[in-house]
mmJSON file of the N, C-alpha and C atoms, coordinates in Angstrom:
{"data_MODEL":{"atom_site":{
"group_PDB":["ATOM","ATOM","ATOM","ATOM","ATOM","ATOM","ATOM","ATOM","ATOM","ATOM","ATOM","ATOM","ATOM","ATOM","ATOM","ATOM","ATOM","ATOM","ATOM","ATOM","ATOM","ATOM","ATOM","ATOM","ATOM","ATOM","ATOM","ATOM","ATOM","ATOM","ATOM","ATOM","ATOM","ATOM","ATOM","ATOM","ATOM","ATOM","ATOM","ATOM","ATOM","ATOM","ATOM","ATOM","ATOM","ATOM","ATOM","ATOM","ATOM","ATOM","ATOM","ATOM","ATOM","ATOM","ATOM","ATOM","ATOM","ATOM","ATOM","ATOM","ATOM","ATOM","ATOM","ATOM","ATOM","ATOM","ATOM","ATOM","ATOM","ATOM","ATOM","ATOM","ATOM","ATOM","ATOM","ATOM","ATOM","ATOM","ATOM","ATOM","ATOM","ATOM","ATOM","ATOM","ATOM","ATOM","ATOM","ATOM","ATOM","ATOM","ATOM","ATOM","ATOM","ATOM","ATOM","ATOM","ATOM","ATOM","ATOM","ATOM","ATOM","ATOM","ATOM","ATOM","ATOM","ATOM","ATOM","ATOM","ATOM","ATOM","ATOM","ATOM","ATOM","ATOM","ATOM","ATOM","ATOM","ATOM","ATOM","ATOM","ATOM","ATOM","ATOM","ATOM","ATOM","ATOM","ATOM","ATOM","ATOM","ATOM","ATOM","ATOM","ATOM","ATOM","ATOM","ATOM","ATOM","ATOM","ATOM","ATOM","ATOM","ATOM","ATOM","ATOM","ATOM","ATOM","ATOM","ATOM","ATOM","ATOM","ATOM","ATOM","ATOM","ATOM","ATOM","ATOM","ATOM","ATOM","ATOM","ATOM","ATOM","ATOM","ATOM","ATOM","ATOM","ATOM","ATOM","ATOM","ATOM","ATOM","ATOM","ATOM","ATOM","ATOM","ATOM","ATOM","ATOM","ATOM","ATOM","ATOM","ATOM","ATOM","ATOM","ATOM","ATOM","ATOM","ATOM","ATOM","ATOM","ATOM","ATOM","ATOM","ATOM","ATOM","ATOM","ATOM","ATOM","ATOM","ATOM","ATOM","ATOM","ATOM","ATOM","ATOM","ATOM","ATOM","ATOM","ATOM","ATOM","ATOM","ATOM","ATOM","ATOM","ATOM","ATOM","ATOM","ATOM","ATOM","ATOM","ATOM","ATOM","ATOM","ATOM","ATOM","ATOM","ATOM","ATOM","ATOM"],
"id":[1,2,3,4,5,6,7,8,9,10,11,12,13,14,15,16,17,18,19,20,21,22,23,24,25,26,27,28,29,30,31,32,33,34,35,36,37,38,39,40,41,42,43,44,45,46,47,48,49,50,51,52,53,54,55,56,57,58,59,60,61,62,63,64,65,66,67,68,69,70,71,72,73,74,75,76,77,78,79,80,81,82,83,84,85,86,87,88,89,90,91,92,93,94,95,96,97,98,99,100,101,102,103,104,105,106,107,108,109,110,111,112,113,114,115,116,117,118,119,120,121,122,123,124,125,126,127,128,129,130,131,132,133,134,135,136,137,138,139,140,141,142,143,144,145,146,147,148,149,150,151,152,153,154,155,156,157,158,159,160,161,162,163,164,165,166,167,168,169,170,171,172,173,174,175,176,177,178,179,180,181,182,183,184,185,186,187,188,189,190,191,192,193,194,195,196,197,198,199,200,201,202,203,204,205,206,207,208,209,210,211,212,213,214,215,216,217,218,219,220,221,222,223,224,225,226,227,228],
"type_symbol":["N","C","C","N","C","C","N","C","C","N","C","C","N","C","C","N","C","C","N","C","C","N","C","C","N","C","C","N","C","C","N","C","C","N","C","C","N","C","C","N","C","C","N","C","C","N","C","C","N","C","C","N","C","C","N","C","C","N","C","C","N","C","C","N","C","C","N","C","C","N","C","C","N","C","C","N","C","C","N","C","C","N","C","C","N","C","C","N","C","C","N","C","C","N","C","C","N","C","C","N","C","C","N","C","C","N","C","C","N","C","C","N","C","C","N","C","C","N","C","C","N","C","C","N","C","C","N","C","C","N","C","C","N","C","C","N","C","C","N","C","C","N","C","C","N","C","C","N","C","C","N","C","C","N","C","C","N","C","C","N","C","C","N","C","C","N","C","C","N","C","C","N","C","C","N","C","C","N","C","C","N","C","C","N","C","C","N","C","C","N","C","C","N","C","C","N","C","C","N","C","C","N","C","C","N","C","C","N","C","C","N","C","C","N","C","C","N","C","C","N","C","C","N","C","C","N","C","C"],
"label_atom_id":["N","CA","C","N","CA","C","N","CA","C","N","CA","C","N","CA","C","N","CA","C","N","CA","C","N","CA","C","N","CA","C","N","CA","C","N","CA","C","N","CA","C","N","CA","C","N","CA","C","N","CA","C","N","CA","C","N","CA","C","N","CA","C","N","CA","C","N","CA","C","N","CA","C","N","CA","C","N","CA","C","N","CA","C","N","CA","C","N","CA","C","N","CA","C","N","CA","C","N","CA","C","N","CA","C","N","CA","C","N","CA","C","N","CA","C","N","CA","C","N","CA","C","N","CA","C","N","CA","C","N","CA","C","N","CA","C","N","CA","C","N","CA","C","N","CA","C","N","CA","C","N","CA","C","N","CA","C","N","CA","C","N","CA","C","N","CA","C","N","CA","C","N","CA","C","N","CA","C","N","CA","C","N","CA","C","N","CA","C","N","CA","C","N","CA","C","N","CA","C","N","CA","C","N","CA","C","N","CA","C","N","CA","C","N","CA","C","N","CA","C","N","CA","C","N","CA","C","N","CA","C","N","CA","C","N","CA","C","N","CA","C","N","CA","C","N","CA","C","N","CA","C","N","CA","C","N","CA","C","N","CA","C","N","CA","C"],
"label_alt_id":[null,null,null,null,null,null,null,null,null,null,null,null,null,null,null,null,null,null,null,null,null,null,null,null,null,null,null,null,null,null,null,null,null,null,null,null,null,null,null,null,null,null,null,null,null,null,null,null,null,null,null,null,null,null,null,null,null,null,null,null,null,null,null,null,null,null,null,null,null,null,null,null,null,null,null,null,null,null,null,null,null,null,null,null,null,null,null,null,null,null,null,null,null,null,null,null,null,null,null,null,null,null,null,null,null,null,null,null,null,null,null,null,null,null,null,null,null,null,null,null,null,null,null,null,null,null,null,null,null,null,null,null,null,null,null,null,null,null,null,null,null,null,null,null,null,null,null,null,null,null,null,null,null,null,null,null,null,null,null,null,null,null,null,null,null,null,null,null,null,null,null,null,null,null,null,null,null,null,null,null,null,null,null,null,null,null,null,null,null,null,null,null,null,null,null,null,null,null,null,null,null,null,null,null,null,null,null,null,null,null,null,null,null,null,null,null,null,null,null,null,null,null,null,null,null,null,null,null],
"label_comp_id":["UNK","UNK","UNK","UNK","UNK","UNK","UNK","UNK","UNK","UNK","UNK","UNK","UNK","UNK","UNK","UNK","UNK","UNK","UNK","UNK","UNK","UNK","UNK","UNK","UNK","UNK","UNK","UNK","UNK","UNK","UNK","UNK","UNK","UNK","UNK","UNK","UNK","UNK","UNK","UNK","UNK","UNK","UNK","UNK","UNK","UNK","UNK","UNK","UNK","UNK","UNK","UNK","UNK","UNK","UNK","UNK","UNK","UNK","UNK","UNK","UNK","UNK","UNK","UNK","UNK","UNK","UNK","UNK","UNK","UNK","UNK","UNK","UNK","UNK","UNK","UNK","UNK","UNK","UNK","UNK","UNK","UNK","UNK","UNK","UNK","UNK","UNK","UNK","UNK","UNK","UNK","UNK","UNK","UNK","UNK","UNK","UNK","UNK","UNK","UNK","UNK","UNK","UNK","UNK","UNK","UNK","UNK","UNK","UNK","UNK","UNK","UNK","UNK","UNK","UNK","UNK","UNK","UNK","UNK","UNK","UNK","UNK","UNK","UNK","UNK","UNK","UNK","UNK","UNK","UNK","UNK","UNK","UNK","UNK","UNK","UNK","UNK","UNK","UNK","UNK","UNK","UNK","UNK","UNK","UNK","UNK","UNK","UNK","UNK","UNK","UNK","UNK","UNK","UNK","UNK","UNK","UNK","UNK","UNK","UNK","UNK","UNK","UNK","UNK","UNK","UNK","UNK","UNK","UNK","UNK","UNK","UNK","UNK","UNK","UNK","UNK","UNK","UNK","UNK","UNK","UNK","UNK","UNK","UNK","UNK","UNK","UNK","UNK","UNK","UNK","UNK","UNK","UNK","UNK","UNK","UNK","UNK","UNK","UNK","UNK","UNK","UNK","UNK","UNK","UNK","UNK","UNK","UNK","UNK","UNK","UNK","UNK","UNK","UNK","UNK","UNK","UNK","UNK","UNK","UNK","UNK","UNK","UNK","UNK","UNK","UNK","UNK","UNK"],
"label_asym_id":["A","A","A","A","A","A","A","A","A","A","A","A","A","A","A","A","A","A","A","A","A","A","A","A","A","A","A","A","A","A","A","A","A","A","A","A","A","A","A","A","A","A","A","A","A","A","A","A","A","A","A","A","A","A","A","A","A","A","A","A","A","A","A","A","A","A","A","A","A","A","A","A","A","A","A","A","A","A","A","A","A","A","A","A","A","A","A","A","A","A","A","A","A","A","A","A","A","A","A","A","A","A","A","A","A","A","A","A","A","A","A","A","A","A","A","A","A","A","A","A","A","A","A","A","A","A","A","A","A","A","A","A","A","A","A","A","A","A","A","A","A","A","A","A","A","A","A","A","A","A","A","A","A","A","A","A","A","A","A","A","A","A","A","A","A","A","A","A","A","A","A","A","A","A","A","A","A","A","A","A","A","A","A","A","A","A","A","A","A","A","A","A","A","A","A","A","A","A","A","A","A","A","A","A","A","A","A","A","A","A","A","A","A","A","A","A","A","A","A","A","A","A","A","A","A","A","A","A"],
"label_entity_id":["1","1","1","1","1","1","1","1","1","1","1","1","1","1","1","1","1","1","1","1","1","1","1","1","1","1","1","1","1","1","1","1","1","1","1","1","1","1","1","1","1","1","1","1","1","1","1","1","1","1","1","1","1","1","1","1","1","1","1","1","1","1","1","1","1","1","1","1","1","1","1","1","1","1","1","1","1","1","1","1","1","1","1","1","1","1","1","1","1","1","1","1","1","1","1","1","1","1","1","1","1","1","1","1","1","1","1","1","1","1","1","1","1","1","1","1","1","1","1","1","1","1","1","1","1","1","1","1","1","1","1","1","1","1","1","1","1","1","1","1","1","1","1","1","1","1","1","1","1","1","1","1","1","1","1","1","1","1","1","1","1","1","1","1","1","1","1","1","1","1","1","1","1","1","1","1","1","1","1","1","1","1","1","1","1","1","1","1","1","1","1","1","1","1","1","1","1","1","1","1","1","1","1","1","1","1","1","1","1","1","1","1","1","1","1","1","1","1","1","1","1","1","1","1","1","1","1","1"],
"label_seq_id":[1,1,1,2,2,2,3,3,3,4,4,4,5,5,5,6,6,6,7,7,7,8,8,8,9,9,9,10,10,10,11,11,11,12,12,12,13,13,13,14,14,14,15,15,15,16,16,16,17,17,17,18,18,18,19,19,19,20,20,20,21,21,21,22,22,22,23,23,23,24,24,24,25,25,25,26,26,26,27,27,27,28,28,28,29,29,29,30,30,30,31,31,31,32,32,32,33,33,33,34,34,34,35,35,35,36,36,36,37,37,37,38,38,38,39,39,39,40,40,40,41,41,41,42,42,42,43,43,43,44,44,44,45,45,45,46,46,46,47,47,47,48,48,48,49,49,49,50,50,50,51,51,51,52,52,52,53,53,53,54,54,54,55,55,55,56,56,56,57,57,57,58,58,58,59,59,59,60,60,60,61,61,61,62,62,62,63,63,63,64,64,64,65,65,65,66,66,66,67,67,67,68,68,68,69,69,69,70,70,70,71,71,71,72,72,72,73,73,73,74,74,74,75,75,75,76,76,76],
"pdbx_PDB_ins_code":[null,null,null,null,null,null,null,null,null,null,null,null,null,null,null,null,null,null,null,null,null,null,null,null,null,null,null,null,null,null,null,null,null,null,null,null,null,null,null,null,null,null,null,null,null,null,null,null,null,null,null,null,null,null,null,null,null,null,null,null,null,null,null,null,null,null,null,null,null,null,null,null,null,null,null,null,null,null,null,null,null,null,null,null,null,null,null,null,null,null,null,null,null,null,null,null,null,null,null,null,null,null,null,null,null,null,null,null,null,null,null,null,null,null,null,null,null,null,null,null,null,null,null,null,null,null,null,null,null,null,null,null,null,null,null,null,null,null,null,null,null,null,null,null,null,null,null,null,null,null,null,null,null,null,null,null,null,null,null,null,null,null,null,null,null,null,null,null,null,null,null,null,null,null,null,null,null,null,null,null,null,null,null,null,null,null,null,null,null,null,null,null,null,null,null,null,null,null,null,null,null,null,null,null,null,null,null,null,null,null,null,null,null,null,null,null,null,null,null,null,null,null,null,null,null,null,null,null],
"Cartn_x":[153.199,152.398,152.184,152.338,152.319,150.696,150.629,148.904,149.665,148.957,149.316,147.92,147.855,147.043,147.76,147.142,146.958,146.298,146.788,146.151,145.702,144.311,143.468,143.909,144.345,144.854,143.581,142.714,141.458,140.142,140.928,139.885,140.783,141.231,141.854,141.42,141.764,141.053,141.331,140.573,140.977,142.422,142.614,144.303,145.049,145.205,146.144,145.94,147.473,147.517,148.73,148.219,149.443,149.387,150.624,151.339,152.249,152.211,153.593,153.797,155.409,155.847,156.182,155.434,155.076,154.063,153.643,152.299,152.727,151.739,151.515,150.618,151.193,150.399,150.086,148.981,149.281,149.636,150.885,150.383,149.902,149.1,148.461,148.69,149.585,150.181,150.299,150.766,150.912,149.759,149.771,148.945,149.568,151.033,151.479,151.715,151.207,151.476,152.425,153.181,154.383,154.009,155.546,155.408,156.541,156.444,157.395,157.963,158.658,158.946,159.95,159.534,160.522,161.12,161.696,162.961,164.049,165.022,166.349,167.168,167.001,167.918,166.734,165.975,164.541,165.041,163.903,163.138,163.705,163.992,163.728,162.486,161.373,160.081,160.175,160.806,160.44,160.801,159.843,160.302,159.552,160.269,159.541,158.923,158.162,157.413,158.432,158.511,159.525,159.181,157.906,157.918,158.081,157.338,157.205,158.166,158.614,158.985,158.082,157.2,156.327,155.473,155.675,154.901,155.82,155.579,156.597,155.865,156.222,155.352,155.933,155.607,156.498,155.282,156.234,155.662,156.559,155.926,156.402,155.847,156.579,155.793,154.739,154.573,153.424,152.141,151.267,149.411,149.44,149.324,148.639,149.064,150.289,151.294,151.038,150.046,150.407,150.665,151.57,152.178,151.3,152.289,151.217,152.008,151.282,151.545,150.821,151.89,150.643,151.827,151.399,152.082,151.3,152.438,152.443,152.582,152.086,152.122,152.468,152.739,152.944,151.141,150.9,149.633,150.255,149.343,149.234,149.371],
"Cartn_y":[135.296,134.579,133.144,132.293,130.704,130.248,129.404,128.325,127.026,126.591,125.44,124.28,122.896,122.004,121.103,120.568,119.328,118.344,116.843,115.951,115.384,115.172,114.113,112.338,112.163,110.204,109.644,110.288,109.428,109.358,110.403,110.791,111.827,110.978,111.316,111.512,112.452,112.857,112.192,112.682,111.541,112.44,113.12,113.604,113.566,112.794,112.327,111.061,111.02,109.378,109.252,108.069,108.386,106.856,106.319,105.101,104.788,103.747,104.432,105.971,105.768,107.126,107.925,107.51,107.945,108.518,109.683,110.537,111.124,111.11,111.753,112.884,113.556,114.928,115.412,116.967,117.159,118.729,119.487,120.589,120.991,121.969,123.106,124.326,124.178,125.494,125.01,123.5,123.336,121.772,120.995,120.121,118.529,118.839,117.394,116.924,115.302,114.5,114.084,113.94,114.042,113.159,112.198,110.953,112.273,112.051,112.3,111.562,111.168,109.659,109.809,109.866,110.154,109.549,108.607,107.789,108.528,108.579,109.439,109.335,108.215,107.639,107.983,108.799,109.324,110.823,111.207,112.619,112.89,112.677,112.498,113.318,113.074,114.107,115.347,115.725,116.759,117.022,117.622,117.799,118.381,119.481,120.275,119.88,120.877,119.695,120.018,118.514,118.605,119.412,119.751,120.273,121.387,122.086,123.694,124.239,123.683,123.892,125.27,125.218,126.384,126.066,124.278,124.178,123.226,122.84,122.007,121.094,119.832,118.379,118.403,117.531,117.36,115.797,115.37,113.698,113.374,113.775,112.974,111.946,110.69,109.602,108.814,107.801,107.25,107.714,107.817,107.585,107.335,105.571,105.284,105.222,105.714,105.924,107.62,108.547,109.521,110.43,110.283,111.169,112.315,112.813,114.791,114.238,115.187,115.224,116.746,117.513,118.594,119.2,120.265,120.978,122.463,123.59,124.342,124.981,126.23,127.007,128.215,128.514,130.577,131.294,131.964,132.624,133.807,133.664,135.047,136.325],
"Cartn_z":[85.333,86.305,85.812,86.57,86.156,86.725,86.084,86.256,86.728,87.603,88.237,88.027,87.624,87.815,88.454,89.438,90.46,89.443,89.407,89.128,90.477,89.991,91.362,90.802,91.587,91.704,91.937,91.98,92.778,91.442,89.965,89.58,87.934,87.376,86.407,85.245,84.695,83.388,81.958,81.024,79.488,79.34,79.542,79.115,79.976,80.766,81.869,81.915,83.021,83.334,84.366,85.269,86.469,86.816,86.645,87.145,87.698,89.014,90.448,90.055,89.66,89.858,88.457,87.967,85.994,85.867,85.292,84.905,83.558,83.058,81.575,81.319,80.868,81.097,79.964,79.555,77.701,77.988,77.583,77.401,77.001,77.786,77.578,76.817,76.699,75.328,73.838,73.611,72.119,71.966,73.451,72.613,73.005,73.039,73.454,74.513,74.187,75.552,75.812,76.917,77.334,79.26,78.851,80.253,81.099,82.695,83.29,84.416,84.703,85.407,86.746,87.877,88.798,89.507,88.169,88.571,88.261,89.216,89.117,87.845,87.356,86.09,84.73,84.985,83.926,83.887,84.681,84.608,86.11,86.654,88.113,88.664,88.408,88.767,87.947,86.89,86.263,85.004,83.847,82.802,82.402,81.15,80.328,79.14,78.596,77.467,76.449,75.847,74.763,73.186,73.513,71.919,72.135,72.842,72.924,74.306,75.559,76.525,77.33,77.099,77.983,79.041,79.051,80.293,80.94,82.277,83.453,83.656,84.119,84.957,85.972,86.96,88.009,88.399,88.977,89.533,91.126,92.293,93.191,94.067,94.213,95.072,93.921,94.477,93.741,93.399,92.854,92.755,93.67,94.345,95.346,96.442,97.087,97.637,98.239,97.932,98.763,97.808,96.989,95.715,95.641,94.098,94.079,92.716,91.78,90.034,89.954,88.826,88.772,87.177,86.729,85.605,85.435,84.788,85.638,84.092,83.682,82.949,82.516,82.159,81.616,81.138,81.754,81.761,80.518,79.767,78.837,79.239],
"occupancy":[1.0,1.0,1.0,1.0,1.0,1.0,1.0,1.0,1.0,1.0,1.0,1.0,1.0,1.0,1.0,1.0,1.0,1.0,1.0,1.0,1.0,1.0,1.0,1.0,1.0,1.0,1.0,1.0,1.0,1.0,1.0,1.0,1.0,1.0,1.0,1.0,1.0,1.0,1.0,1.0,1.0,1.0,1.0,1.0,1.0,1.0,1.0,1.0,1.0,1.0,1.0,1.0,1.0,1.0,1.0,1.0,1.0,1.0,1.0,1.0,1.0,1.0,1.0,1.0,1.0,1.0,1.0,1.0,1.0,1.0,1.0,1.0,1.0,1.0,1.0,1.0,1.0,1.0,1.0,1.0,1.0,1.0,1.0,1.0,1.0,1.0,1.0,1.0,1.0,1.0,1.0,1.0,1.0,1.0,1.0,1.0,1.0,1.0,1.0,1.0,1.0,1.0,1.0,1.0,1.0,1.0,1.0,1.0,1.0,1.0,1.0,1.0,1.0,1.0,1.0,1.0,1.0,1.0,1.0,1.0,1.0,1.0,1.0,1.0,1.0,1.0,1.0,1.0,1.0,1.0,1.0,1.0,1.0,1.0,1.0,1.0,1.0,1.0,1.0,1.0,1.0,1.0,1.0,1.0,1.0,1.0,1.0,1.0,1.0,1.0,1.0,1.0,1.0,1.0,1.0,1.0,1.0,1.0,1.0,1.0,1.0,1.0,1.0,1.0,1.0,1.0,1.0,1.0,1.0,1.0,1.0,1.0,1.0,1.0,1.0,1.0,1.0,1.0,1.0,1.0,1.0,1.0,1.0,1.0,1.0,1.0,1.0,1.0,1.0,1.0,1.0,1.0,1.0,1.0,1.0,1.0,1.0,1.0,1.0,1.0,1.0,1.0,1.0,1.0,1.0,1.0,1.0,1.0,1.0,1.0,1.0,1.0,1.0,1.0,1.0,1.0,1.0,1.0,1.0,1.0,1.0,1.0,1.0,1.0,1.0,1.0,1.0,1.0],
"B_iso_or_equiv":[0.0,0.0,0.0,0.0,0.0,0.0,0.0,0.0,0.0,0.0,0.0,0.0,0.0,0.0,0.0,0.0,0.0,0.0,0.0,0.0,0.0,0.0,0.0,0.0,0.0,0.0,0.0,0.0,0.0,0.0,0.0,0.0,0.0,0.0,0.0,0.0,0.0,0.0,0.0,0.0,0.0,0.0,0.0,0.0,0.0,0.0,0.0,0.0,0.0,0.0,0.0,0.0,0.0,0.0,0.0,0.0,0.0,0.0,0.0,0.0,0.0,0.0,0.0,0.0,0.0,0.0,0.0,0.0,0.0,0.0,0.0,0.0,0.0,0.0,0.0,0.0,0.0,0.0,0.0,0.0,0.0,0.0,0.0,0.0,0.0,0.0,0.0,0.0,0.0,0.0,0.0,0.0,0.0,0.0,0.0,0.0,0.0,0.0,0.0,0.0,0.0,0.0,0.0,0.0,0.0,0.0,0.0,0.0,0.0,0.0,0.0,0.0,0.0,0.0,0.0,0.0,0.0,0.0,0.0,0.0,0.0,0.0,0.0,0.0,0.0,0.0,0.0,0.0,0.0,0.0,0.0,0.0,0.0,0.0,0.0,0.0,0.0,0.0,0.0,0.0,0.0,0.0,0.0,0.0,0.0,0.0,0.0,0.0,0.0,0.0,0.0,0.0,0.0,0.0,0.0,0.0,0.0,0.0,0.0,0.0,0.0,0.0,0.0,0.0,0.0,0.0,0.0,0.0,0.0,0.0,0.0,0.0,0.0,0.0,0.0,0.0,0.0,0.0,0.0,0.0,0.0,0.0,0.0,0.0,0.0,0.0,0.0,0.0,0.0,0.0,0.0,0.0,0.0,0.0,0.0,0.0,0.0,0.0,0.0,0.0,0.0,0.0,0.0,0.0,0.0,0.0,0.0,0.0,0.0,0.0,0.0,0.0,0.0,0.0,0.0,0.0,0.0,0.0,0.0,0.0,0.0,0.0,0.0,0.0,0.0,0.0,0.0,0.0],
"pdbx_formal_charge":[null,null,null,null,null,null,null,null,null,null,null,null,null,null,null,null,null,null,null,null,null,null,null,null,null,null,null,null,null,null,null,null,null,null,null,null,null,null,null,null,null,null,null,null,null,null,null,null,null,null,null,null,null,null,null,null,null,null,null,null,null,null,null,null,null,null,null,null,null,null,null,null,null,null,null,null,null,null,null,null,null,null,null,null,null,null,null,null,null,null,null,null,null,null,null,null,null,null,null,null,null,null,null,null,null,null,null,null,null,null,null,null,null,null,null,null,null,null,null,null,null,null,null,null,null,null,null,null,null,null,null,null,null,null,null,null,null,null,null,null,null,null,null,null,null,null,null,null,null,null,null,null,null,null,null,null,null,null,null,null,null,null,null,null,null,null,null,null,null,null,null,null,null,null,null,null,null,null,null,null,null,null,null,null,null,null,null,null,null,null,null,null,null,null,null,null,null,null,null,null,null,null,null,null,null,null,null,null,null,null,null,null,null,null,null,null,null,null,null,null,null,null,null,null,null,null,null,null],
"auth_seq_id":[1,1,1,2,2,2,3,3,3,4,4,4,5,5,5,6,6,6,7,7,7,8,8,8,9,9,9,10,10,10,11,11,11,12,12,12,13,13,13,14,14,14,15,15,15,16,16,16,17,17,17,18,18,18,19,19,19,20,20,20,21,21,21,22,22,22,23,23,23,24,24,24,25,25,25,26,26,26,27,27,27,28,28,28,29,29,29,30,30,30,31,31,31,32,32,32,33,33,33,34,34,34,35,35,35,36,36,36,37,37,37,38,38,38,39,39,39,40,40,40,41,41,41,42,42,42,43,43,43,44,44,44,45,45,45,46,46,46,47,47,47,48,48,48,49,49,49,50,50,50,51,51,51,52,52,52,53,53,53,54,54,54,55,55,55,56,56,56,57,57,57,58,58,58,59,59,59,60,60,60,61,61,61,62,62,62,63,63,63,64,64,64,65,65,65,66,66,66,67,67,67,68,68,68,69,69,69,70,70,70,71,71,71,72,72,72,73,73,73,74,74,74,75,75,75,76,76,76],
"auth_comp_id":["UNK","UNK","UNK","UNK","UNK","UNK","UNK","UNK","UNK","UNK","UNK","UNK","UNK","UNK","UNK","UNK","UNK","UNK","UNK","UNK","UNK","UNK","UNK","UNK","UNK","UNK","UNK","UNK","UNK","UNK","UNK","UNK","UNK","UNK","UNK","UNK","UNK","UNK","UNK","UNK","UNK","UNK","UNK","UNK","UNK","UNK","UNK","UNK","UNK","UNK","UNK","UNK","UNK","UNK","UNK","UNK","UNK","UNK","UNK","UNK","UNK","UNK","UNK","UNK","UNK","UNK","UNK","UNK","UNK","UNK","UNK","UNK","UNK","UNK","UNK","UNK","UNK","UNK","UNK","UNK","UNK","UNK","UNK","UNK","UNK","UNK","UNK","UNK","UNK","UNK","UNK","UNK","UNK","UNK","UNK","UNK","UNK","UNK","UNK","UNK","UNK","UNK","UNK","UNK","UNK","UNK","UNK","UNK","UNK","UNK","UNK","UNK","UNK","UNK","UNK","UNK","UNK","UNK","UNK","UNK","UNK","UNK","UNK","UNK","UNK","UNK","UNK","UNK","UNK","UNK","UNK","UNK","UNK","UNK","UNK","UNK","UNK","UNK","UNK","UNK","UNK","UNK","UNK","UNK","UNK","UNK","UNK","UNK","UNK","UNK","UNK","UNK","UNK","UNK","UNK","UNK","UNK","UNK","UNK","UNK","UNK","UNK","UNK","UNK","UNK","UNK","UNK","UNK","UNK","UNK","UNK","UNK","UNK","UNK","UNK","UNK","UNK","UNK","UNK","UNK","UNK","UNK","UNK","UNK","UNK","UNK","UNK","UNK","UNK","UNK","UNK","UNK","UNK","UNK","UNK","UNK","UNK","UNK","UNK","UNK","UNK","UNK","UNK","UNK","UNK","UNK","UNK","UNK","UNK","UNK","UNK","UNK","UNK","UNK","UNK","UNK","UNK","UNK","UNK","UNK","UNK","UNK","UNK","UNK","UNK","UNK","UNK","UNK"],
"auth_asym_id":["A","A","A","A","A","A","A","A","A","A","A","A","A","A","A","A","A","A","A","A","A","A","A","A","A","A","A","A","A","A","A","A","A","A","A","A","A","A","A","A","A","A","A","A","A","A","A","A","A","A","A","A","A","A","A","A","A","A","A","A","A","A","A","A","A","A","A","A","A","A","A","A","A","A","A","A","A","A","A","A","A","A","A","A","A","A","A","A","A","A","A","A","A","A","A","A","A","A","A","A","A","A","A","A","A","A","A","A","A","A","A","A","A","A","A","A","A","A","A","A","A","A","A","A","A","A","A","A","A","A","A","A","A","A","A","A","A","A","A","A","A","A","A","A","A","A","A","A","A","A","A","A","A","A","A","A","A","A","A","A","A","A","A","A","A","A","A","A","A","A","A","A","A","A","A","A","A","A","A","A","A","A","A","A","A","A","A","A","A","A","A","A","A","A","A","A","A","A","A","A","A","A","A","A","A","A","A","A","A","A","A","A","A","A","A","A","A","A","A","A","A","A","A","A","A","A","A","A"],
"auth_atom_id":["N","CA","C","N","CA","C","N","CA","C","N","CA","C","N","CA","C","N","CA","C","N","CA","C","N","CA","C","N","CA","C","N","CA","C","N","CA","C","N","CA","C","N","CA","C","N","CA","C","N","CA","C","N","CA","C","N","CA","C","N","CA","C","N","CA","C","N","CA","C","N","CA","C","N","CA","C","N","CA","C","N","CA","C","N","CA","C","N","CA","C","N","CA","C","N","CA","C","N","CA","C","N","CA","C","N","CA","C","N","CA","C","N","CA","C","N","CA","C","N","CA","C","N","CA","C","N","CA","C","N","CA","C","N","CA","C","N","CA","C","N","CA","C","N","CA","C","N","CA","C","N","CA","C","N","CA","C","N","CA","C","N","CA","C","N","CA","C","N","CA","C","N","CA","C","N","CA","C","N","CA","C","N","CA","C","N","CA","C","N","CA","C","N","CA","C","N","CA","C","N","CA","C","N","CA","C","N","CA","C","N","CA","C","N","CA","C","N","CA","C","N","CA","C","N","CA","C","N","CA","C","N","CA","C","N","CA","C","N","CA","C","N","CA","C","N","CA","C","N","CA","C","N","CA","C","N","CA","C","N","CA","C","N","CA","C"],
"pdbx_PDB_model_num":[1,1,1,1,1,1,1,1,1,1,1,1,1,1,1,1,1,1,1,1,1,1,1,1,1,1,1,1,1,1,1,1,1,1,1,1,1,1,1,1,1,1,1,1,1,1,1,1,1,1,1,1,1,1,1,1,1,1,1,1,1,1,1,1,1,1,1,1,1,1,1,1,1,1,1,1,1,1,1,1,1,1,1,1,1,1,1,1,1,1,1,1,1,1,1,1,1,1,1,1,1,1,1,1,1,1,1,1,1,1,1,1,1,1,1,1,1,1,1,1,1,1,1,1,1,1,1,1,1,1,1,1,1,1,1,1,1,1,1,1,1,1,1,1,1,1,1,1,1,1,1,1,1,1,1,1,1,1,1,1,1,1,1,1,1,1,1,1,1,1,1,1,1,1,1,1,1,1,1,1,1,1,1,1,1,1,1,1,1,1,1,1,1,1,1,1,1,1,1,1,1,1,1,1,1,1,1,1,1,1,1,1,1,1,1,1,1,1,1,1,1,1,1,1,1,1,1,1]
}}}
């Protein structure tokens, strides 16, 4: 079963961060912060965390643009 968080654009937390189409996220399983960038020639909106790979990001559209950011977990 996966955990899903929504980042709020309107209302971001000290362990996040969202710029145009760039958000930084921390997993939740080991700890690290990790950019995901959804420029096609990047991430294109998605990536796993590079240390541990147990959690997902995803970034589409801008912050202020409408966009959605969220990362997604493995439940115990």
């Amino acid at each position: 079963m996966m955990k899903e968080r929504l980042v709020n654009p309107d209302s971001l937390e000290s362990h996040e961060d969202w710029e145009g189409n760039n958000a930084a996220f921390t997993c939740p399983e080991c700890g690290k912060v990790y950019l995901v960038s959804g420029a096609p020639n990047m991430h294109g909106g998605r990536r796993p965390c590079p240390k541990c790979g147990k959690s997902e990001a995803y970034v589409e559209g801008g912050r202020k643009s409408g966009g959605k950011a969220w990362i997604c977990w493995e439940l115990p």
